[in-house]
TIZAMI-739655 format. One record per residue: x, y, z of N, C-alpha, C, CB in turn. Coordinates in pm, whole numbers, plus 50000, padded with zeros to 5 digits. Each point is the difference from the previous one (the first is absolute). Glycine has a CB too. Layout:
BEGIN
XYZXYZXYZXYZ/...
//
This chain:
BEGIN
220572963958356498824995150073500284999750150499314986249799/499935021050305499784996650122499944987450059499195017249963/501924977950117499874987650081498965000850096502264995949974/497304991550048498684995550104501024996150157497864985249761/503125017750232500914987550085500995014150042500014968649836/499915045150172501485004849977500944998250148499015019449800/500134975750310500824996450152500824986549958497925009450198/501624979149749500174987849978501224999449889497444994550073/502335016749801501225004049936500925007450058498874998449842/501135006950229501105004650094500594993650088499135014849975/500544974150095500844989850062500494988849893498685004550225/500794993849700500364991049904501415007849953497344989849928/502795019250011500795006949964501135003250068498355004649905/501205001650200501444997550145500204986450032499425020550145/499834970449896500624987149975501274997849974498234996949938/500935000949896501174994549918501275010949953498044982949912/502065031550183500885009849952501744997650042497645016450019/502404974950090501064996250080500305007350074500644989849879/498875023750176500275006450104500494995550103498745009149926/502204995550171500424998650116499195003950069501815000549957/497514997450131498754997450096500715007750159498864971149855/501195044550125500615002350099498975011250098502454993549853/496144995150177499465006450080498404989050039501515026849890/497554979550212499234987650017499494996049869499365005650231/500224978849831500314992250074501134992150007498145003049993/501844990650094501234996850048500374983449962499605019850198/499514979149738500354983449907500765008149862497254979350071/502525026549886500205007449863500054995549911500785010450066/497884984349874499534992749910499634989750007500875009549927/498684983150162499664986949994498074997750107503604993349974/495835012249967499274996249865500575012449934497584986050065/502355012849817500795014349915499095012749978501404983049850/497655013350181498395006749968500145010050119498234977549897/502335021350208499975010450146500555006350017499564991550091/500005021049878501055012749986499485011150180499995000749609/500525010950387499275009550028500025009549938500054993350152/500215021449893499755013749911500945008949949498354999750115/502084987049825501335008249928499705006949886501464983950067/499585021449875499525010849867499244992949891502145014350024/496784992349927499214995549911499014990350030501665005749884/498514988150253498964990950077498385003750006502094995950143/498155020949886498735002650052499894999150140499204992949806/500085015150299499385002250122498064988350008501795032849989/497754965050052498944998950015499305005850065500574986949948/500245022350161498985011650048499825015649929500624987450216/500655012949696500025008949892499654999449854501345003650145/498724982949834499654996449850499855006649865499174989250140/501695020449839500795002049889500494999849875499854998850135/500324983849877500644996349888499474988850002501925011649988/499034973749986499584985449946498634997350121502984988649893/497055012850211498604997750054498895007249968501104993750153/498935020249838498825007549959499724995949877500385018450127/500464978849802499294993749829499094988450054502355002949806/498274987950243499384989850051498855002050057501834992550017/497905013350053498585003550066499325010949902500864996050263/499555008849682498965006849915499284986549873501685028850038/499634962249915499324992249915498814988850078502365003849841/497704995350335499354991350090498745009049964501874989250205/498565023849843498295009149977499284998449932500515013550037/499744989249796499574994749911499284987649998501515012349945/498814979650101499504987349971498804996350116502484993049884/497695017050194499394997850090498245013650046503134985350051/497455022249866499385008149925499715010750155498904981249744/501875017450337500095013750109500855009249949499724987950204/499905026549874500795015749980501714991150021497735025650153/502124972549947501444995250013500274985550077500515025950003/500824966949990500154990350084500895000450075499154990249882/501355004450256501044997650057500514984250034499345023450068/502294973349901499724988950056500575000750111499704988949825/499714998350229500574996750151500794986450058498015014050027/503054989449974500874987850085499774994750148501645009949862/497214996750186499464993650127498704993249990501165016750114/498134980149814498564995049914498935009950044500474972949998/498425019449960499235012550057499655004650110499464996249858/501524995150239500115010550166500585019749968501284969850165/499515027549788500875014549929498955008849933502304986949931/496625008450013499265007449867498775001250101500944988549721/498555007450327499105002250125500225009750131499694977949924/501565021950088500635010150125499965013349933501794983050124/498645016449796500425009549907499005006849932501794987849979/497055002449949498445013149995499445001750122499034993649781/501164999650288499705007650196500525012350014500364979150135/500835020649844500905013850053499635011249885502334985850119/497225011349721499895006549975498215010950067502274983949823/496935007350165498425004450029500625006550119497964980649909/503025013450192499775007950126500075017750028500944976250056/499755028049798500155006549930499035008250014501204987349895/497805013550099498655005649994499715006750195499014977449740/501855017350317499605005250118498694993850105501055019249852/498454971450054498584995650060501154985250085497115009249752/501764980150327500764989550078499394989950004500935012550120/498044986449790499154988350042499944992049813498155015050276/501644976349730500214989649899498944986750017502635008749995/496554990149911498694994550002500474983149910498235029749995/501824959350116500734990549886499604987850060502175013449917/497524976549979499304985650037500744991450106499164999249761/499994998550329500854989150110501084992949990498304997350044/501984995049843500534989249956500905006149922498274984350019/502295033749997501145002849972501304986450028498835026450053/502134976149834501474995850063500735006250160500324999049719/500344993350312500955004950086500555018549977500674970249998/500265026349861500315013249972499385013449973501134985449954/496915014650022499385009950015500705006950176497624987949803/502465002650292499464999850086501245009050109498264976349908/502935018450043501155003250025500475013149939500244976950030/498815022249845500335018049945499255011650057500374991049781/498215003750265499635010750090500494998650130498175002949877/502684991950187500574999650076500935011649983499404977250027/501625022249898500945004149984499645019449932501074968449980/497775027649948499995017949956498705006950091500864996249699/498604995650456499195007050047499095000849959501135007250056/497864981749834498704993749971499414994150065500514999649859/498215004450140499034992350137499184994949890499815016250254/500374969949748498674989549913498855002950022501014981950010/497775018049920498735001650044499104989449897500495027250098/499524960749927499704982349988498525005149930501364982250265/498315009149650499174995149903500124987750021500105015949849/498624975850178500154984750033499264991749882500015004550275/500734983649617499554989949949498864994650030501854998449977/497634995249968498884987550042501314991250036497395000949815/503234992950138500674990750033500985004050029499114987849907/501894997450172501335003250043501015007449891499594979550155/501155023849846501525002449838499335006749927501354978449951/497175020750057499825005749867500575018149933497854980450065/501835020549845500575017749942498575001349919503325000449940/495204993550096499375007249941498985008850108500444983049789/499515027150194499475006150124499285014649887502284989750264/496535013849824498785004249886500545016550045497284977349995/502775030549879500085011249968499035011650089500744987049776/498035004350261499345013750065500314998750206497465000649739/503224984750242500394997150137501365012450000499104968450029/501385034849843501525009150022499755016150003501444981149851/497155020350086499825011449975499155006350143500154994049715/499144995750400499695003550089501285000750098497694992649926/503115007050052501665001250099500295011849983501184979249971/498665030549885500805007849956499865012750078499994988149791/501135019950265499565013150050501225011449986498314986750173/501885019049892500985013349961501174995950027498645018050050/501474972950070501454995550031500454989449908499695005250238/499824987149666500374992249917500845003949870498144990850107/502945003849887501525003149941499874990449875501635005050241/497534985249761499884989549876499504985750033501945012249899/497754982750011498944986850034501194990249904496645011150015/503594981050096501024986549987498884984949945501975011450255/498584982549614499294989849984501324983249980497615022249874/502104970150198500784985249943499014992649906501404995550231/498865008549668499784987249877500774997549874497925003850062/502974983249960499054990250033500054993550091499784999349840/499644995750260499984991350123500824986749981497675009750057/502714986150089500434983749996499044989849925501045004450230/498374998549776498884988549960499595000549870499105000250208/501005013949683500135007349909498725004749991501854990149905/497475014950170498745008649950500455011850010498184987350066/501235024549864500075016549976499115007350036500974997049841/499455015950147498935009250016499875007249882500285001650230/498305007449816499415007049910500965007649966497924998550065/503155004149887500745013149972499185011149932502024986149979/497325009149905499365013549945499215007450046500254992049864/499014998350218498965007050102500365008350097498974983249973/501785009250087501135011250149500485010149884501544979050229/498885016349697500985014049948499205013049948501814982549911/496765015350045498875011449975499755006950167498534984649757/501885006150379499495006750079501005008950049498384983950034/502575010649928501475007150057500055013049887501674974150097/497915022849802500445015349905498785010750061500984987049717/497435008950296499015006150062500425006150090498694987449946/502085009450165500735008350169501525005449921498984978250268/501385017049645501385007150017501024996150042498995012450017/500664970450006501074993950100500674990949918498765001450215/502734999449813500724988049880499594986850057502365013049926/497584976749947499874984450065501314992249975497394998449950/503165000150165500834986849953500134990650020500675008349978/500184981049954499434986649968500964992550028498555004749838/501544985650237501204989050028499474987449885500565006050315/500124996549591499624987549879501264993549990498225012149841/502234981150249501514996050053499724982349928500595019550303/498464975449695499714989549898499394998449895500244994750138/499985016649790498995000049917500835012049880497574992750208/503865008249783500385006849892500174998149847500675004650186/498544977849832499754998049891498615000249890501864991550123/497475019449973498755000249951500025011649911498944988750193/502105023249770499995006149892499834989249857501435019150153/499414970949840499974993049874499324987749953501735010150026/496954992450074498824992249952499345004849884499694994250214/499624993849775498935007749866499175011250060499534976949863/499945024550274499315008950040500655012150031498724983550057/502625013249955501115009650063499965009650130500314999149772/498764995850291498925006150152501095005950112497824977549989/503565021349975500305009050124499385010650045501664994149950/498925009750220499835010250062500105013549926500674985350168/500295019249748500465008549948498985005549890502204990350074/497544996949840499365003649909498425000350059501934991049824/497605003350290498465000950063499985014950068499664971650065/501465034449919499595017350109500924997350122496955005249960/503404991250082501115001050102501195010949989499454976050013/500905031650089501295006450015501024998150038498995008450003/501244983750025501204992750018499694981550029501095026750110/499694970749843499994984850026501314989050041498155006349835/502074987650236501014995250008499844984249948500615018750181/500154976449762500174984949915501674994550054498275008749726/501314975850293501154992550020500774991849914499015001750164/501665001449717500404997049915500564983849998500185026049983/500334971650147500724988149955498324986650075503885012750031/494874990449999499724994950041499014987349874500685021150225/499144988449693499884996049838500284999949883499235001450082/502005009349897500555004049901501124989650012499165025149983/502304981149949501214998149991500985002650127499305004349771/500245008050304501095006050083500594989250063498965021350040/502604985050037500324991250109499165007650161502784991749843/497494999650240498815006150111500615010450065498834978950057/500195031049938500205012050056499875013349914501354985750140/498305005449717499575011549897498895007149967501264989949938/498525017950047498775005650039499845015549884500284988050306/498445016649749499495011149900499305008550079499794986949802/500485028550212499345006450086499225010749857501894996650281/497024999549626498915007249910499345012150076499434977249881/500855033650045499465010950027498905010449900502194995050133/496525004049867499435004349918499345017650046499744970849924/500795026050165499465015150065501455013549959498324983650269/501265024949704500955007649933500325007650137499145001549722/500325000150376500365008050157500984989050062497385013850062/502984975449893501144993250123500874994349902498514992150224/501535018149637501564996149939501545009350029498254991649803/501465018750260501295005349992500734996450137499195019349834/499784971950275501014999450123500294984150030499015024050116/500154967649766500454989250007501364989650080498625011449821/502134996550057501494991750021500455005050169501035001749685/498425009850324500845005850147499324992650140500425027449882/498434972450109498924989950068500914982649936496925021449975/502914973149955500594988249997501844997350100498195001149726/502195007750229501565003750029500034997050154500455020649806/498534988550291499974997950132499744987150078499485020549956/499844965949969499434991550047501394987349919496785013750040/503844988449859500294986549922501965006450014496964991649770/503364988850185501245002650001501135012649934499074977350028/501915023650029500495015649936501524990649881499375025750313/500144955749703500694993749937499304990349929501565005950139/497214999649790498904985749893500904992949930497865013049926/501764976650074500624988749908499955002249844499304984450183/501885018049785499754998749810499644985049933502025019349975/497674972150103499724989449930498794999550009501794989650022/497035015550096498565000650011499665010049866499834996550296/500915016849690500175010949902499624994549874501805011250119/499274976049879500324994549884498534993849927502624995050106/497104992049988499204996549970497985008949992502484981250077/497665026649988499025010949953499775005149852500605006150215/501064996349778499985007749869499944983849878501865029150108/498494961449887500074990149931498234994150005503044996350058/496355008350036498674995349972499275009249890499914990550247/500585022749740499525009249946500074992549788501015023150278/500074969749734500494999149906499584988849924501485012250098/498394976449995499044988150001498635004149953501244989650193/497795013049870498985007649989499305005949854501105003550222/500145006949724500155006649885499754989549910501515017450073/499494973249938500234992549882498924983750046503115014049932/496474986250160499154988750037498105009950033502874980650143/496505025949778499065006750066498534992150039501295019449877/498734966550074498914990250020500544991650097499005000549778/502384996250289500574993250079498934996950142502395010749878/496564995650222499365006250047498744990849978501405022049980/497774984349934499284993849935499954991149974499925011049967/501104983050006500154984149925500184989250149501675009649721/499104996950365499884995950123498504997950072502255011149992/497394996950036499025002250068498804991949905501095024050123/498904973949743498764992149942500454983450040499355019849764/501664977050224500404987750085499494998350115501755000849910/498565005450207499954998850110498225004050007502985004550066/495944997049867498635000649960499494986649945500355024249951/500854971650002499024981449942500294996150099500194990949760/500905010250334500654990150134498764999750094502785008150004/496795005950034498684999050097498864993749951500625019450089/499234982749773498734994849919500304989750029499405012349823/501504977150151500014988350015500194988450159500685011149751/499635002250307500224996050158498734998750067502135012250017/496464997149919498965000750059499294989349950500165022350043/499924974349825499344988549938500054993550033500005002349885/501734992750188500054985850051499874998650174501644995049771/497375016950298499875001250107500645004750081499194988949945/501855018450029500755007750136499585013450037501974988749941/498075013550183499125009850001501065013749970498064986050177/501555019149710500895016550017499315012350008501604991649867/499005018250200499535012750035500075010049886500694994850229/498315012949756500155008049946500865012149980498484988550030/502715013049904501255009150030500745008449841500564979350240/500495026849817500705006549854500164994049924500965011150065/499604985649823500854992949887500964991450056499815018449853/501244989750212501374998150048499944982750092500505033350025/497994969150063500354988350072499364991850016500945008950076/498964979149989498544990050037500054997750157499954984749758/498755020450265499535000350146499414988450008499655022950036/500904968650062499104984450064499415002150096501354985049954/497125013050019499024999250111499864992450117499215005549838/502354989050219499874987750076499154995950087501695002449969/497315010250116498984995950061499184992749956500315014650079/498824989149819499564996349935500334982449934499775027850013/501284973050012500304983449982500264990050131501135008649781/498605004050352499684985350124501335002550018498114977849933/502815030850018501625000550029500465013250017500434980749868/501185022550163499895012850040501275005449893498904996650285/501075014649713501415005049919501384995750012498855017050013/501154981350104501434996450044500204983050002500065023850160/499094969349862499884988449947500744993849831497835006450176/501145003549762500475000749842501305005049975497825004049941/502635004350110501015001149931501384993150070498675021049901/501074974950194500754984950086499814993849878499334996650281/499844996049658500074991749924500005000149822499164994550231/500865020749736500595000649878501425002550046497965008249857/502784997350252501314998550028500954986149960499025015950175/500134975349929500014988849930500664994049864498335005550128/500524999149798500124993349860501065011049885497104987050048/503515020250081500715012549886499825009749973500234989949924/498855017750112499295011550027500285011350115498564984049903/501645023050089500255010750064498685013649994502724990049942/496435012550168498975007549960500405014150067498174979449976/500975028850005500205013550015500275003550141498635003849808/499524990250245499565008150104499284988050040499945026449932/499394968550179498804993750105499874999650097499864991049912/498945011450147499605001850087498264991150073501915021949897/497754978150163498944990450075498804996249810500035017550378/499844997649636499074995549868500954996549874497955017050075/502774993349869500274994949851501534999149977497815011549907/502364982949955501434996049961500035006849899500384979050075/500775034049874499945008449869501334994649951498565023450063/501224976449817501574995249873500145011749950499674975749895/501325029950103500015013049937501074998849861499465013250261/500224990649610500884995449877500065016749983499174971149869/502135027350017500745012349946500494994949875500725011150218/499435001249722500934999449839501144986550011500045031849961/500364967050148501004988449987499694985349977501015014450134/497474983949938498994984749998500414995849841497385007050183/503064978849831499674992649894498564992649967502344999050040/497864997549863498794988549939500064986250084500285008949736/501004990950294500484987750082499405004650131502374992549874/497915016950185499385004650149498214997749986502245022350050/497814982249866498074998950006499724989450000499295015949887/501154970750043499564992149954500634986550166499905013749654/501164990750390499864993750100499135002750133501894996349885/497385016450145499445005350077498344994449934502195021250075/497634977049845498574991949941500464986650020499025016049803/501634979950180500114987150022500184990450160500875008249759/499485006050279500174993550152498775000850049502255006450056/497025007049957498674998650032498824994549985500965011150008/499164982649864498784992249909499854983750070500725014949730/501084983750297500404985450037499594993750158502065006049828/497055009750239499214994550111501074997650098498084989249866/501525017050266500794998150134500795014250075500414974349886/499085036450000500795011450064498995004250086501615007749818/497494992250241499085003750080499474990050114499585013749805/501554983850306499744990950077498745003550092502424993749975/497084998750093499135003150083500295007750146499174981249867/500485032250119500625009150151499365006450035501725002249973/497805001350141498755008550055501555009850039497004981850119/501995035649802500925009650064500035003850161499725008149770/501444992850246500415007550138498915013950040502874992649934/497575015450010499455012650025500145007649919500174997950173/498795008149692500255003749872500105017150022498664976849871/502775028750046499935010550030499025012850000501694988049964/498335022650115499265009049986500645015150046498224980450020/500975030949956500225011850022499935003450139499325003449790/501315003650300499995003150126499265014350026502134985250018/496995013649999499215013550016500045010350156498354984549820/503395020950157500305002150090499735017050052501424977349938/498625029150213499675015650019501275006449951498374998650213/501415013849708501375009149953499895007950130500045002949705/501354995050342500145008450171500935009949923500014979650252/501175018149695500675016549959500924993949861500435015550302/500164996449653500684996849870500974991549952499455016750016/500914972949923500684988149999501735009350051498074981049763/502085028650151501155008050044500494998350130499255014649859/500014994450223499515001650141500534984750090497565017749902/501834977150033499574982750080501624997649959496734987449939/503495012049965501124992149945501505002850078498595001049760/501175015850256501414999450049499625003950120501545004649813/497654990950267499705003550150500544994450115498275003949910/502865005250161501014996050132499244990850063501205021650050/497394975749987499344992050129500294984149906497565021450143/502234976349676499754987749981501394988350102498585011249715/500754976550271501164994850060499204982849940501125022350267/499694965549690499244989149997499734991450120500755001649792/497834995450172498804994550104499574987449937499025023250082/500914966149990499344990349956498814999149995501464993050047/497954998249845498904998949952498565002450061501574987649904/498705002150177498734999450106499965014350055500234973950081/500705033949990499765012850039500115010949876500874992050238/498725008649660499995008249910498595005849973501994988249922/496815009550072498665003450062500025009950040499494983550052/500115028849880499905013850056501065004349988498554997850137/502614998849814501295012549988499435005149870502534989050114/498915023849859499925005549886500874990549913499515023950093/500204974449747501434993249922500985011350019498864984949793/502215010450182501215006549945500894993349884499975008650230/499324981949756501214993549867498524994549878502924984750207/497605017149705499984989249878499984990349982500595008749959/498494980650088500374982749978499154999349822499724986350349/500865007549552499234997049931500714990149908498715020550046/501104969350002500864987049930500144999249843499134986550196/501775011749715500145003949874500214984849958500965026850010/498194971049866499105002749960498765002550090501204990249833/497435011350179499865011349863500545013650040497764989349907/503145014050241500285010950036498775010650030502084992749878/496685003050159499195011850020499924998650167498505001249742/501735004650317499985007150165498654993250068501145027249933/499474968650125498694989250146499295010950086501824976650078/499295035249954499475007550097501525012749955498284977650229/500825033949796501075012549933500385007950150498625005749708/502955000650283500025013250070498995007950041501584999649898/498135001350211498705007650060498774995350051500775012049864/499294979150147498574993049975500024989750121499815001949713/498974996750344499874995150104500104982949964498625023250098/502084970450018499824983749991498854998350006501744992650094/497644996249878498584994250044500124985550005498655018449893/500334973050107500074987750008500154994649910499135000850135/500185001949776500554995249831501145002349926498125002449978/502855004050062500965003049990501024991650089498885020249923/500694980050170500834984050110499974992949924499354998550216/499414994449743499904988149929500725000049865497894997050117/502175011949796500634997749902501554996150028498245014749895/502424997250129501325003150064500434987150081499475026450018/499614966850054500384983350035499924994249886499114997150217/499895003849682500004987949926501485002449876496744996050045/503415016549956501284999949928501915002950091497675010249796/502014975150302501034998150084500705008450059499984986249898/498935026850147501315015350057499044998250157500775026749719/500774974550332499685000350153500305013550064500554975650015/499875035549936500265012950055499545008649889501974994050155/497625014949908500125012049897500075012850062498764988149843/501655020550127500925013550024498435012050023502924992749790/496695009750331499015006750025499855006050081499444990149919/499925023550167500025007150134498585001550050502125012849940/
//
């Protein structure tokens, strides 16, 4: 019988073999699990052997042409279907405002010029299909989507993805919170909604340790240069213990296939019962619970000051909301203290927001590339930043989506933000 685990049986196995450890790393053995690419290890940019089993049994389950994993999360699996589309020769890339950082940094890096689709709302990733299909033109290399959002709303995937097969253009998908939506009852991933590539963050709901990741490929045109495109962007030394635990989720999974499900119908009475007893929650994925803190006369960051407090540790907040984000690991005990704290009245102090975030609706002066590595940038303080060009990347993590991008003109709303998130210089000409 075929093992579900064969990376995880292979360190197990060297482990306990007593080998003399006469090469990296340089603890040599301690954690015993950390190897590198010694014989029979496997490559991850070649994948071969005990990893390619491994990712073929990830595929499977995941029901793409192929999978890759990634020891850099889905910064690595995002750079990496960048470089592949760039492939195509075209330069322009059609993708929702409220991209991540790392969309942003990959067209940076492979000579992608963004061309913005704007939300109704701030963070959001739902942005309307005929708003993408009026973007689309000859220079477009592929249409970039983030869902699921900080806040956990989605997009239409099936819809974008009929418009993207209509032009010919691959869609891909930053589903970097949301890799646990293959093993719902609905099972609604990217992959399985029409997407061509998708990238998922394994350790952000699953099992992984952080930095594990999945680069899904359903498009049969960006499987043979994959690994060589990944290879250029990620370590030329991945961790076998991220490896590890990738391949050990595979295995979990197998033998747990309602695990998912059973989660996620929990965390469905928690809101049911959170709304009954008046708290206000947002409408969002499975995975998390969005607090409407405006809505309660209070602000995000307020709340989660004060579930900190009581023991709590939250995801993400900000002026409007407070998100809890749960995974395969949440206990019954975790849920049940997170209802209990909230029910017990006081997590929603009284706070008029500061200045609730928003989108910067800034002029595209030239290509983030261009901007980015341009001899004139130099850092300028705030107040005189008004009319330069950007040259850097500010985008505070969480939620990591960009205040103001490479290329793009300062404006006033952009002062104001960039003050309200304590930066007094920024790198501009």
């Amino acid at each position: 019988m075929q093992t579900l685990t064969p990376i995880h049986d292979f360190l197990e196995q060297y482990a306990n073999s007593g080998t003399v450890r006469c090469h990296m790393p340089g603890h040599k053995g301690r954690p015993l699990f950390d190897i590198t690419e010694i014989s029979g290890a496997d490559s991850l940019y070649e994948s071969s052997g005990i990893i390619a089993q491994s990712e073929d049994i990830a595929a499977k389950l995941f029901g793409s042409e192929k999978t890759l994993y990634s020891c850099g999360g889905s910064t690595l699996a995002i750079q990496t279907m960048l470089a592949l589309v760039k492939h195509s020769g075209k330069d322009e890339v059609i993708a929702a405002r409220g991209s991540h950082r790392s969309f942003i940094s990959g067209c940076i890096h492979c000579g992608l010029t963004p061309v913005w689709v704007y939300p109704k709302d701030y963070m959001s990733s739902e942005v309307s299909p005929l708003a993408i299909e009026e973007k689309l033109n000859l220079r477009t290399a592929a249409v970039f989507i983030n869902s699921i959002d900080y806040y956990g709303g989605r997009s239409d995937i099936p819809a974008i993805a009929k418009v993207c097969e209509k032009h010919g253009v691959p869609l891909l998908a930053d589903n970097a919170h949301g890799a646990y939506l293959k093993f719902t009852r609905a099972a609604d991933h990217p992959i399985t909604q029409g997407a061509s590539m998708c990238a998922d963050s394994a350790h952000k709901t699953l099992l992984a340790l952080t930095g594990g990741a999945y680069l899904h490929i359903a498009d049969k045109r960006f499987l043979q240069n994959a690994k060589e495109m990944m290879s250029a962007f990620g370590s030329s030394s991945p961790s076998y213990l991220i490896l590890d635990s990738l391949d050990c989720f595979n295995g979990f999974i197998s033998e747990n296939p309602d695990a998912v499900i059973t989660l996620c119908d929990k965390l469905s009475m928690l809101k049911t019962e959170l709304i009954s007893a008046g708290i206000p929650v947002r409408r969002s994925d499975e995975m998390r619970l969005t607090l409407d803190c405006i809505a309660a006369g209070s602000t995000g960051t307020a709340c989660a000051n004060e579930l900190r407090r009581r023991g709590i540790e939250c995801e993400y907040a900000d002026e409007r909301c407070c998100v809890l984000l749960f995974g395969i690991g949440t206990s019954d005990e975790d849920i049940k203290r997170v209802k209990n704290a909230l029910i017990s009245g006081g997590c929603f102090p009284l706070e008029k927001p500061e200045a609730l975030p928003e989108f910067i609706l800034a002029e595209y002066v030239m290509p983030p590339r261009k901007a980015f590595y341009s001899p004139l940038a130099e850092n300028i303080p705030i107040d005189k930043a008004e009319g330069k060009i950007c040259a850097e990347l500010w985008s505070p993590c969480p939620p990591g989506v960009p205040v103001i991008m490479p290329g793009e003109r300062i404006n006033k709303a952009a002062c104001r933000m960039l003050k309200a998130d304590r930066k007094t210089y920024i790198r501009a000409f």
